[in-house]
N, C-alpha and C positions, 0 to 999 in steps of 0.2 A: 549600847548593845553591840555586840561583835556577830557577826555573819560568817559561818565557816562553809566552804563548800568543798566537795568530794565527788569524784568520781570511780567508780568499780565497774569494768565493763559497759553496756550501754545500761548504765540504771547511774543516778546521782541525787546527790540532796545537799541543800544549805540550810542549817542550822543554826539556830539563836542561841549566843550564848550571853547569860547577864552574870556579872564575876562568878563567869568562869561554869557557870551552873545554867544545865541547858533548858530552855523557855518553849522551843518549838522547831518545828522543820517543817518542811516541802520538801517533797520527792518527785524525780522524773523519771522519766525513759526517754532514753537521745532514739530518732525516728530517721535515718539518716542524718547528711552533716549539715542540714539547714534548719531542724525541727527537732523541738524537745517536747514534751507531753508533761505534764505535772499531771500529776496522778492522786495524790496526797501532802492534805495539810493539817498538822496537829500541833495543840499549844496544849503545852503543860497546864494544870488547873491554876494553880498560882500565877500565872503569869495572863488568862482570858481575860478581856476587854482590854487588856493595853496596849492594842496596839501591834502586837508581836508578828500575827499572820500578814499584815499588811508590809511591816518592816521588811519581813523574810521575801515578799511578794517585789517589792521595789527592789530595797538595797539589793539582794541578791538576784533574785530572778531575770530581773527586768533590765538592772545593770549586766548581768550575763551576755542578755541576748543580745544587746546593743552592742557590745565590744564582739563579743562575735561573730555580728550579722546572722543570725538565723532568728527563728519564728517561733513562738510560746504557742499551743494548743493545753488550752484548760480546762484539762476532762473531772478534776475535783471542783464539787459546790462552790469552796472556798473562794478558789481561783478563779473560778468564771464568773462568779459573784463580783469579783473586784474586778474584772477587765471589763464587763458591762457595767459597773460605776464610773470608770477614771477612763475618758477618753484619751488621758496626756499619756498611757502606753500602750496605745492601740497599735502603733508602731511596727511593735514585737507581737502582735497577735495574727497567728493564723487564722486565713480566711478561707 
């Protein structure tokens, strides 16, 4: 699964793509240069239970922050759902 991210202004998303045909995304808003907001996470019907929101949640999100040194606040269910699971990126979690 490939991870695409984008940003337009202070709003971004990284997106799942599996050949090539998109599976889901996560959306933020940058909060100044140390804090991002994820805001929204959707997975295509074909693509629920695999996996997809979590992938998009690590491989992209998570790895984002850590390379850039700022701070995840997870205002979507999805997203706070998984930062109170997985202690191993609390890291990147605003407190």
């Amino acid at each position: 699964m490939e991870i695409k991210h984008s940003i337009l202004g202070n709003k971004g998303e990284f997106v799942a793509l599996q050949d090539g045909k998109r599976a889901g995304e996560m959306t933020y808003s940058v909060a100044g240069s140390e804090l991002i907001i994820v805001d929204h996470t959707g997975v295509e019907d074909e693509f629920k239970g695999l996996g997809v929101g979590k992938r998009i949640l690590l491989d992209g999100v998570v790895k984002y922050a850590r390379e850039h040194k700022i701070k995840v606040m997870p205002l979507c269910p999805f997203a706070k759902a998984m930062f109170e699971k997985m202690p191993e990126i609390h890291d990147v979690l605003a407190k």
